[in-house]
C-alpha positions as CSV (number, residue, x, y, z in Angstrom):
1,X,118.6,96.2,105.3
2,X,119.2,92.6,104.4
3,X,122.1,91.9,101.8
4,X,119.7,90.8,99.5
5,X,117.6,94.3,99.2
6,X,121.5,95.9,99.5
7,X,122.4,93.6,96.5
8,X,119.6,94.9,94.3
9,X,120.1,99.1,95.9
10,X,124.0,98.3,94.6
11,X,122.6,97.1,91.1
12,X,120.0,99.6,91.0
13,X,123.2,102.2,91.7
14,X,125.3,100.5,89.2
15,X,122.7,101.1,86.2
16,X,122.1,104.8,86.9
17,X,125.7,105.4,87.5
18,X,126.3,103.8,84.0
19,X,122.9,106.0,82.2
20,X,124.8,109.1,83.8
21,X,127.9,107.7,82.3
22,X,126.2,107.9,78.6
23,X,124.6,110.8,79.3
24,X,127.3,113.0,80.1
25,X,130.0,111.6,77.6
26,X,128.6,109.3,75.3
27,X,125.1,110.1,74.1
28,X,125.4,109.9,70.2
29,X,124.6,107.2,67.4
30,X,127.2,106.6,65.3
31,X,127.5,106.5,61.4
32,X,127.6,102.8,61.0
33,X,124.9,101.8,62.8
34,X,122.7,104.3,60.3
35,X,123.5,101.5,58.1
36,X,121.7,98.6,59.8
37,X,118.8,101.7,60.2
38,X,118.6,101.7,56.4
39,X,118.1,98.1,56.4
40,X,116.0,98.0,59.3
41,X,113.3,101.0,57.6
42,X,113.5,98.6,54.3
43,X,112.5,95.4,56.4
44,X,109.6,97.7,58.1
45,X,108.2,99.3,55.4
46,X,108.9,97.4,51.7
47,X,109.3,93.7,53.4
48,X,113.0,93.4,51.9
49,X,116.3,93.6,54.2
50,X,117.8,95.2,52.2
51,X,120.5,98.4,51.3
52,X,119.1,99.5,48.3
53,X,115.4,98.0,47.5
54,X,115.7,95.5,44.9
55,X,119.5,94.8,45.5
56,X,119.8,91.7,47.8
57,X,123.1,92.1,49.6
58,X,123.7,91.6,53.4
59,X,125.7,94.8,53.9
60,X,125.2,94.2,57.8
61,X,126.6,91.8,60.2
62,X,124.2,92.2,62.6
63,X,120.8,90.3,62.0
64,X,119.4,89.7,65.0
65,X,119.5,93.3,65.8
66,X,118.5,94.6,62.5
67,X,115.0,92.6,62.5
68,X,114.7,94.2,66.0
69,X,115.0,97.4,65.3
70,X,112.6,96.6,62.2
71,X,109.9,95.4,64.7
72,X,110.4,99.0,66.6
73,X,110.2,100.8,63.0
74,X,106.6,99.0,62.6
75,X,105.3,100.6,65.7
76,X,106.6,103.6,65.0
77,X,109.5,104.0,67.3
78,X,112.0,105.3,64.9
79,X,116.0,103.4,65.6
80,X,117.7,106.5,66.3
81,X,116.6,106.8,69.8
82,X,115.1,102.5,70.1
83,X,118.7,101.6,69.2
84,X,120.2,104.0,72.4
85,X,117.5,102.8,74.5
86,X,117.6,99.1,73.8
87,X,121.0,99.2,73.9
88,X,121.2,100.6,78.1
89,X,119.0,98.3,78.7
90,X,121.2,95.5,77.1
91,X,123.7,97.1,79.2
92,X,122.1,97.1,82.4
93,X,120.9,93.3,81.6
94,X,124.4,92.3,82.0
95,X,124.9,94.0,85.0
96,X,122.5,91.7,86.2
97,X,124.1,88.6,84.7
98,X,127.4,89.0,86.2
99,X,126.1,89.5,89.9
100,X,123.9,86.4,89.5
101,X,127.4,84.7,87.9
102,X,129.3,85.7,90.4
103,X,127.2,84.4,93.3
104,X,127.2,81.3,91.3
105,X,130.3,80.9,91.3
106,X,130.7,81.7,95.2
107,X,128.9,78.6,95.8
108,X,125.3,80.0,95.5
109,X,125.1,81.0,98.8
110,X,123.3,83.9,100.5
111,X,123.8,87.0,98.8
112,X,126.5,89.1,99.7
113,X,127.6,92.7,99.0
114,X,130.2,91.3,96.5
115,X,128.0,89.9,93.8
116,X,127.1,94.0,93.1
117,X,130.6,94.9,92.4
118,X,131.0,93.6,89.2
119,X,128.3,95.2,87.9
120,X,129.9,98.7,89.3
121,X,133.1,98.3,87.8
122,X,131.4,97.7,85.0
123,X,129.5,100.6,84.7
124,X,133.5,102.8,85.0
125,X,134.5,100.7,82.2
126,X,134.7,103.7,79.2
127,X,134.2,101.8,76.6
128,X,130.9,99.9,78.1
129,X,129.2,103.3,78.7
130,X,130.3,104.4,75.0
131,X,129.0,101.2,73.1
132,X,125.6,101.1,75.1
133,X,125.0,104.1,73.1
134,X,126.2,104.3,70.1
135,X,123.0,102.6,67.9
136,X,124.8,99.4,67.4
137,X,124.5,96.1,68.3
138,X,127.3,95.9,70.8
139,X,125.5,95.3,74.4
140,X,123.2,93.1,72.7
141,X,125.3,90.9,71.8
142,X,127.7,91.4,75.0
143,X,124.8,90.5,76.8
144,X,124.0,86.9,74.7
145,X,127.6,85.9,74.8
146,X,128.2,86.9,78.7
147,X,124.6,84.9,79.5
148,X,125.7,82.3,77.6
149,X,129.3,82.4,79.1
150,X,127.6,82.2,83.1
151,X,125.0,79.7,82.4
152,X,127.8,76.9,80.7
153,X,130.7,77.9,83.4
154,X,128.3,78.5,86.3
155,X,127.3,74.7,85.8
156,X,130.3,72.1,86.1
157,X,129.4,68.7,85.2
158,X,126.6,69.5,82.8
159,X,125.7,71.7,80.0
160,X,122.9,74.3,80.5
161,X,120.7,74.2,77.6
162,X,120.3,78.0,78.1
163,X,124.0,78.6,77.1
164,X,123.4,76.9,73.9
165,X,120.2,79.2,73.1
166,X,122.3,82.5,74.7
167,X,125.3,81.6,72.5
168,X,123.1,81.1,69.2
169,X,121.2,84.0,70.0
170,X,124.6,85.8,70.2
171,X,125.3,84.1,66.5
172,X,122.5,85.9,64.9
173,X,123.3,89.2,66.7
174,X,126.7,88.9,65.0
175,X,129.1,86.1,63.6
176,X,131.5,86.2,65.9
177,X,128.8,84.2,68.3
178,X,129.9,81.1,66.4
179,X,133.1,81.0,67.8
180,X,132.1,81.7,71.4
181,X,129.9,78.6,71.4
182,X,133.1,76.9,69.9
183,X,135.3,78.0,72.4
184,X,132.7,76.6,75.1
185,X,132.3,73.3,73.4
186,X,136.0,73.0,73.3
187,X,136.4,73.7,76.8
188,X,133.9,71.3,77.7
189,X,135.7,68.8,75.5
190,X,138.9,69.7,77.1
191,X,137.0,68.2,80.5
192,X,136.3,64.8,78.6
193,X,139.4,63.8,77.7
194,X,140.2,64.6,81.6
195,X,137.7,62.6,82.2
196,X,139.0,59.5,79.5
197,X,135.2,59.6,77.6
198,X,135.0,60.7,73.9
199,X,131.4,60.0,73.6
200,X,129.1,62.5,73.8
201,X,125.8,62.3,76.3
202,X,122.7,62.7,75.7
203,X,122.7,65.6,77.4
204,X,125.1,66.7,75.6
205,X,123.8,66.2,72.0
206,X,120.9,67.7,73.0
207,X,122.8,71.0,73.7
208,X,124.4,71.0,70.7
209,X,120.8,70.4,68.9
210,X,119.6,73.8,70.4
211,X,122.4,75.8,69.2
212,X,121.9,74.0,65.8
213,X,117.9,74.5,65.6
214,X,118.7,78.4,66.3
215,X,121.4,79.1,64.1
216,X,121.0,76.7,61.0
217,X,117.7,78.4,60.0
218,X,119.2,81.5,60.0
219,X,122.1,80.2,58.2
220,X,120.0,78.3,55.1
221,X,117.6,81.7,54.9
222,X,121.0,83.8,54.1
223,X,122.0,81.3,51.3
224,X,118.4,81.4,50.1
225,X,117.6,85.3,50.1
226,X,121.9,86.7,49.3
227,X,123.0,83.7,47.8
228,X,125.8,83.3,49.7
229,X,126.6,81.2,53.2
230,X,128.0,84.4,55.0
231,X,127.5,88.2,54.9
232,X,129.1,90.4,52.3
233,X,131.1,92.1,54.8
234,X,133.0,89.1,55.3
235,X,134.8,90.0,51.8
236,X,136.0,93.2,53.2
237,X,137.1,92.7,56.4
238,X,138.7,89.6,55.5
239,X,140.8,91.2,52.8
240,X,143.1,93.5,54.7
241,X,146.9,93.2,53.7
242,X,150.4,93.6,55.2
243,X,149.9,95.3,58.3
244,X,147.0,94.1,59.5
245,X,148.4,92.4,62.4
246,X,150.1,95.0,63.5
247,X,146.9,97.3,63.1
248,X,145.3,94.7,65.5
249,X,148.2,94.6,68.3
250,X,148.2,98.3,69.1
251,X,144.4,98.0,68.3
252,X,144.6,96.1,71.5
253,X,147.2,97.9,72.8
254,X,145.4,100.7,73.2
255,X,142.7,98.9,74.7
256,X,144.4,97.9,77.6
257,X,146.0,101.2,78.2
258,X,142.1,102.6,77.9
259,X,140.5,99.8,80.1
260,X,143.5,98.5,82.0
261,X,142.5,95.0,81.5
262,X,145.9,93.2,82.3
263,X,145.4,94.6,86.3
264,X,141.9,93.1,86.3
265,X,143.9,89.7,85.9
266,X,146.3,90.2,89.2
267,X,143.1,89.3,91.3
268,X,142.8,85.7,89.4
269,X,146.3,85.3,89.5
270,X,146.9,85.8,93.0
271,X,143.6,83.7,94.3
272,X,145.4,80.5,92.5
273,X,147.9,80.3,95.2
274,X,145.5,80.4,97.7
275,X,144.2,77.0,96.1
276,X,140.5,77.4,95.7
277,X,138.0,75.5,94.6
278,X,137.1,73.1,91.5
279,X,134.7,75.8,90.2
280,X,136.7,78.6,90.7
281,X,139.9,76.9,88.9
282,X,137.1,75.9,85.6
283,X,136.6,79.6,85.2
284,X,139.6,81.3,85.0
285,X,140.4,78.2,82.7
286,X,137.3,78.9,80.7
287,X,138.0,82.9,80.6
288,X,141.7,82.5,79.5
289,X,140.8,80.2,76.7
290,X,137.8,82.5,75.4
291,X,139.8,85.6,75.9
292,X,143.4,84.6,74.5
293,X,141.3,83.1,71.2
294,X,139.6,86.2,70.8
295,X,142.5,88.9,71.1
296,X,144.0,86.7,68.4
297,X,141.0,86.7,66.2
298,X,140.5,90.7,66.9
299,X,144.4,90.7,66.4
300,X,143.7,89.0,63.1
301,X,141.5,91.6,61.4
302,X,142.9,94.6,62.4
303,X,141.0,95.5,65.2
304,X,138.6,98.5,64.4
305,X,138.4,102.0,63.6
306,X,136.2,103.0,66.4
307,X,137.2,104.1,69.8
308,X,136.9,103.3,72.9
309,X,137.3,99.2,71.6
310,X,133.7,98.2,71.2
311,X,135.1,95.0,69.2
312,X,136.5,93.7,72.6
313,X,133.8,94.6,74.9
314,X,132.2,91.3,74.5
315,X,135.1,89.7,77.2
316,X,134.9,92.5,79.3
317,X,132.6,91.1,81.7
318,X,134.2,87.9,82.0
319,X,137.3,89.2,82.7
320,X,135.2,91.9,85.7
321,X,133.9,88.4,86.8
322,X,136.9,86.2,87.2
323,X,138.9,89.6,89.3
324,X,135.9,90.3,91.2
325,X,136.0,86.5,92.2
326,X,139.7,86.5,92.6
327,X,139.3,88.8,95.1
328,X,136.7,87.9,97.1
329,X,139.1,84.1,97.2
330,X,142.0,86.3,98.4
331,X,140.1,88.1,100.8
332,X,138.0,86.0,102.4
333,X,140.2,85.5,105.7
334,X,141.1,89.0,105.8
335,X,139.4,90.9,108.9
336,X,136.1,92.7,108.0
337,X,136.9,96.6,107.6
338,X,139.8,95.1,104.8
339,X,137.7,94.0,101.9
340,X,134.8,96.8,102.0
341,X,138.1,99.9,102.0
342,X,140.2,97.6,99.4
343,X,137.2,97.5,96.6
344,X,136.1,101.6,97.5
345,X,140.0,102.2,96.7
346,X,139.9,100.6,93.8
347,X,136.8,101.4,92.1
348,X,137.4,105.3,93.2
349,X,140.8,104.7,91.2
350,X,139.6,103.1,88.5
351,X,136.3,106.0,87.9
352,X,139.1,108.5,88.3
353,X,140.7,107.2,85.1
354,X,138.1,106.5,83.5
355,X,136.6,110.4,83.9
356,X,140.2,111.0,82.1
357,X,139.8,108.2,79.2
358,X,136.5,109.8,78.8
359,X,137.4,113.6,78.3
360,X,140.1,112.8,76.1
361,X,137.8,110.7,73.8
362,X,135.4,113.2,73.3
363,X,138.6,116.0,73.1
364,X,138.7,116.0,69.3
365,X,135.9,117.1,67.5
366,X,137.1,117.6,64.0
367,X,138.7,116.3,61.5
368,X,142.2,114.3,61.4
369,X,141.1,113.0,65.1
370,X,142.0,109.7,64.5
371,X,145.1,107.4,66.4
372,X,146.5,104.9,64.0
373,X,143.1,104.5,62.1
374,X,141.5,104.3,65.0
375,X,139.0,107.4,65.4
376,X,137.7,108.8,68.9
377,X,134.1,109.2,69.7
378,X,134.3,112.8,69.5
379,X,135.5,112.8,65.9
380,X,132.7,109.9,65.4
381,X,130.0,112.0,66.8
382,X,131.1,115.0,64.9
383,X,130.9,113.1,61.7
384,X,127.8,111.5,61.7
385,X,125.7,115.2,62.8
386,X,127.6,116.6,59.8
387,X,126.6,113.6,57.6
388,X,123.1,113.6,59.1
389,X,122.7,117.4,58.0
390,X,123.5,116.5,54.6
391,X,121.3,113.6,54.3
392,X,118.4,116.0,55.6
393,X,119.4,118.8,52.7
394,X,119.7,115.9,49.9
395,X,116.3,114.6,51.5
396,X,114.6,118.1,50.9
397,X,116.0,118.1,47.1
398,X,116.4,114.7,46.0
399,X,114.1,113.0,43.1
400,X,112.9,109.5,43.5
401,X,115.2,108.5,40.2
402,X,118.5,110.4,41.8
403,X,121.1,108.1,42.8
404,X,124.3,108.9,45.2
405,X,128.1,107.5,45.0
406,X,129.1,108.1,48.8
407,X,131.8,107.2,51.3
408,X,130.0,107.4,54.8
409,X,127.2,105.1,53.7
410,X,125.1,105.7,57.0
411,X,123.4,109.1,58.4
412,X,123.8,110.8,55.3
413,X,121.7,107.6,53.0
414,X,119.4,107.2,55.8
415,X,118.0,110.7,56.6
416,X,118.3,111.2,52.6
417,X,116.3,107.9,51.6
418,X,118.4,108.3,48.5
419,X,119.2,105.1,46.4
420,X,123.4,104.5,46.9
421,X,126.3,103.3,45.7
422,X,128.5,102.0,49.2
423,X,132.3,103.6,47.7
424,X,133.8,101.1,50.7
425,X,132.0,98.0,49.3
426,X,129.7,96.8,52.6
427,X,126.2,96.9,50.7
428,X,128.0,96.0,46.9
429,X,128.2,92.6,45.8
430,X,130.6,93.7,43.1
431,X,133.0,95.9,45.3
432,X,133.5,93.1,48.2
433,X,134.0,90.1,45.2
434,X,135.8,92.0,42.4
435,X,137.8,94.8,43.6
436,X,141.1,94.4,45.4
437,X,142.2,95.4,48.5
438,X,144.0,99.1,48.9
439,X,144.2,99.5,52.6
440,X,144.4,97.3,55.9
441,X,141.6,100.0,58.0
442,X,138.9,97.7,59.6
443,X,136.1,98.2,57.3
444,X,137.4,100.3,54.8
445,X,139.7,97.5,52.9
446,X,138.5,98.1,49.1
447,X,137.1,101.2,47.6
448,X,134.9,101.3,44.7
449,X,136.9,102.2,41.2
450,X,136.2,105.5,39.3
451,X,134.4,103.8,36.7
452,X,132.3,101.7,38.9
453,X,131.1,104.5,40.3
454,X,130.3,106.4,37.0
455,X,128.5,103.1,35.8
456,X,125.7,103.9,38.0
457,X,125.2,107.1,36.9
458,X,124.6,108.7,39.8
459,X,123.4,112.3,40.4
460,X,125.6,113.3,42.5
461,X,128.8,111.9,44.4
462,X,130.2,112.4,47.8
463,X,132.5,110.0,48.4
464,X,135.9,111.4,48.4
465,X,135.0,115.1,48.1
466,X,133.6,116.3,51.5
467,X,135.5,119.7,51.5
468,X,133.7,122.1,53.4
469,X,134.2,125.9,53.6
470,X,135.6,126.4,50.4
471,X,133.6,128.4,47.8
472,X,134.0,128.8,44.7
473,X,136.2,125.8,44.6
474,X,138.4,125.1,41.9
475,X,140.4,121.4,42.0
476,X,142.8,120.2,39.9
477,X,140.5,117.4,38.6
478,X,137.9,119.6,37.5
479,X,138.5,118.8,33.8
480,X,138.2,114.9,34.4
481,X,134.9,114.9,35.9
482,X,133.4,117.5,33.5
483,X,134.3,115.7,30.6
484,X,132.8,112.5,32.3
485,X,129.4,115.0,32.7
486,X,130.0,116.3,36.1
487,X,131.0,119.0,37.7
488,X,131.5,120.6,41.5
489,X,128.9,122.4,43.3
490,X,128.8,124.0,47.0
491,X,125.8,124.5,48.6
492,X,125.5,125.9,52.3
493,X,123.7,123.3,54.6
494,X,122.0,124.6,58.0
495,X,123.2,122.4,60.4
496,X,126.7,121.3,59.2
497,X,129.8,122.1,61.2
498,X,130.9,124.9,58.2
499,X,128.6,127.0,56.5
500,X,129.7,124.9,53.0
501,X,129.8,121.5,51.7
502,X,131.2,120.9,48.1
503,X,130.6,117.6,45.8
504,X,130.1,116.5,42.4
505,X,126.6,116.9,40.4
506,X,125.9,115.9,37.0
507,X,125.8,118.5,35.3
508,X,122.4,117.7,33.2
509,X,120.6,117.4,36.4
510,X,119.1,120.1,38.5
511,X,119.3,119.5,42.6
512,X,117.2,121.8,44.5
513,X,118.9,125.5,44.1
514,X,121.6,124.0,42.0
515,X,120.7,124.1,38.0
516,X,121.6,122.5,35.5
517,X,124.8,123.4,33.1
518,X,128.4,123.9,34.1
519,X,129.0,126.7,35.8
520,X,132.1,125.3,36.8
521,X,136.1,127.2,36.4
């Protein structure tokens, strides 16, 4: 077999090692990307991207992957299995990226057996298998910013008008693609004052122009449609107080200890004494920069609540790239059987703890499963079939006038198609603007007041009262909520995790087999 049909038989090896790798541990959607499905089924089938129809406010931070899913919705491939999909194959797509990047990189030679073994490192990672399912917008937007990130550092001397279009691309997937392209343009600026020249190219204008006729649309349409130049969101998660910081650094702690990202940089390290080329040098220049900037800016905002560190993955590849490289550099001189044993040893070692990373993600199914704010898959996966099950009951019950206060704001308003009030302020103008911070949890900063919520006069709320297994309950705040015209209710949901599920209704409104009146203690 020529190395060219091995190269591809490695790939092809890689991706259904890293399916498997879903499949057995990670094959779920998780409750936030339901979200971006509510907007998505809006978009599809009323025209408006929207939460709740009629209320214009860009609860999602993921656009480009939104109006995908949308497209999906329209012929009738619903985004709880197109987002899974899409997202392996956004998955494998960079798989594909780093071997062409890394034979780049080797001098675009003939293809060799090394340009596979990113892409099966890659597919051990834990947290890459994890967030190519998931339903969110993760590998998309991993892919964008590692194309973008191989076409500009794969080409010294000039700038590939394809990394400006990967990097905006990456922009409308999610924000955080603006500051990729930034940290590109900076690097390449970086090379100018090496080179004593301050004024741009033509060339070089031009590449800024393609990023700019991507993203500025995109950017003017927000402002026009939400009235605002970035998405609500950004009021939340910009809001977290004292302790955010630290938040972030055992955030990314934990990430290395789950990954084990600081050994992937020994390779790089060790290559530089072995002096090698111009090429090689500009991209473990380029990677330091773009990864250092971005720990700080994860760092910055807390990290996330989400395991298994899908807010970092974006670098992962980069990072696979430069130590695959780094070792190829160190190993180049070394006799024949040395290379081939070295990489088997460490890719055994590394799938061996990664099987362990894995089982212990998935370990906690219930409540309370959660590491400094930061909540395992398992627990994720349990919550959002439990909040699913609801959202299929209230959907069976529900009139077209009933309204919902609720705290997980995905699975449960989706499969329920019920009009909502988001408690932690994502999809509400007034919560992100008006209300002040109470925590430093990624996502969860501000939480909608008491009376906010009973301004809407919803029918029923679930946002802090998801007690289940408890009937009759009786809670100490049963007289507030009555005299405010509510009162709570259990009903036994097929489906849930417990046989109960308790919440407030008000009490002049009937819900399926719960009538009106108080009935209450």
């Amino acid at each position: 077999m020529n190395r060219g049909r091995l190269v591809v038989a490695l790939l092809v090896a890689a991706s259904a090692a890293l399916v498997a790798h879903m499949g057995v541990f990670h094959f779920f959607v998780t409750d936030d990307a339901y979200i971006s499905f509510v907007y998505s089924r809006n978009l599809a089938e009323h025209g408006e991207l929207v939460f709740n129809l009629g209320e214009r406010v860009e609860g999602y931070t993921n656009f480009l992957w939104t109006v995908f899913l949308a497209g999906w919705i329209k012929l009738g491939w619903l985004p709880e299995s197109s987002s899974v999909v899409w997202g392996a194959i956004c998955a494998i797509g960079t798989l594909v990226t780093c071997s062409w990047w890394l034979r780049r990189l080797r001098g675009d030679g003939p293809w060799s057996t090394w340009d596979a073994v990113p892409a099966l490192f890659l597919a051990a990672v834990p947290g890459y298998a994890c967030w190519a399912a998931g339903g969110l917008e993760t590998q998309l937007f991993t892919f964008w910013v590692t194309l973008g990130s191989a076409l500009y550092a794969s080409h010294p001397g000039r700038l590939h008008k394809g990394a400006a279009a990967a990097f905006a691309l990456a922009a409308l997937t999610r924000p955080e693609g603006n500051l990729f392209f930034a940290l590109a343009a900076l690097h390449h600026l970086v090379g100018m004052v090496r080179e004593r020249r301050l004024l741009p190219r033509r060339g070089e204008w031009a590449w800024l122009a393609v990023y700019l006729l991507l993203v500025l649309p995109h950017f003017l349409w927000r402002h026009h449609y939400y009235g605002y130049w970035v998405p609500n969101t950004f009021y939340i998660k910009s809001s977290g107080g004292k302790g955010t910081w630290e938040r972030g650094i055992y955030y990314l702690g934990r990430w290395n200890e789950a990954f084990l990202m600081l050994p992937f940089a020994l390779p790089m390290m060790v290559s530089l004494f072995l002096r090698p080329g111009a090429a090689v040098r500009r991209l473990y220049g380029y990677v330091l920069l773009v990864v250092v900037v971005f720990l700080i800016y994860v760092a910055s905002v807390g990290g996330d609540f989400m395991g298994l560190f899908r807010f970092v993955l974006p670098v992962v590849p980069m990072v696979v790239v430069g130590a695959i490289l780094g070792l190829w550099v160190s190993l180049r001189r070394a006799p024949p059987f040395v290379a081939p044993a070295l990489v088997v040893a460490l890719l055994g070692g590394y799938v061996w703890h990664t099987v362990a990373v894995d089982r212990a993600a998935q370990a906690y199914l219930g409540p309370g499963a959660s590491d400094n704010g930061i909540d395992s898959p398992g627990y994720l996966r349990w919550y959002t079939e439990d909040r699913a099950a609801i959202g299929r009951w209230f959907q069976k019950y529900a009139q077209p006038d009933d309204y919902a206060v609720v705290g997980g704001a995905g699975a449960q308003v989706y499969y329920s198609g019920m009009r909502s009030l988001d408690c932690f302020g994502l999809s509400d103008e007034y919560i992100a603007h008006k209300v002040p911070a109470v925590s430093n949890r990624p996502g969860h900063e501000k939480y909608a007041p008491v009376d906010y919520q009973l301004s809407h006069r919803p029918t029923v709320i679930t946002s802090n009262y998801y007690d289940i297994g408890r009937v009759p309950l009786v809670r100490d705040d049963a007289p507030f909520w009555r005299a405010h015209g509510y009162h709570y209710v259990s009903a036994p949901i097929p489906g849930l995790s417990s046989p109960w599920y308790t919440f407030l209704k008000r009490i002049d409104r009937s819900l399926g087999p719960l009538p009106p009146g108080d009935s209450s203690p």
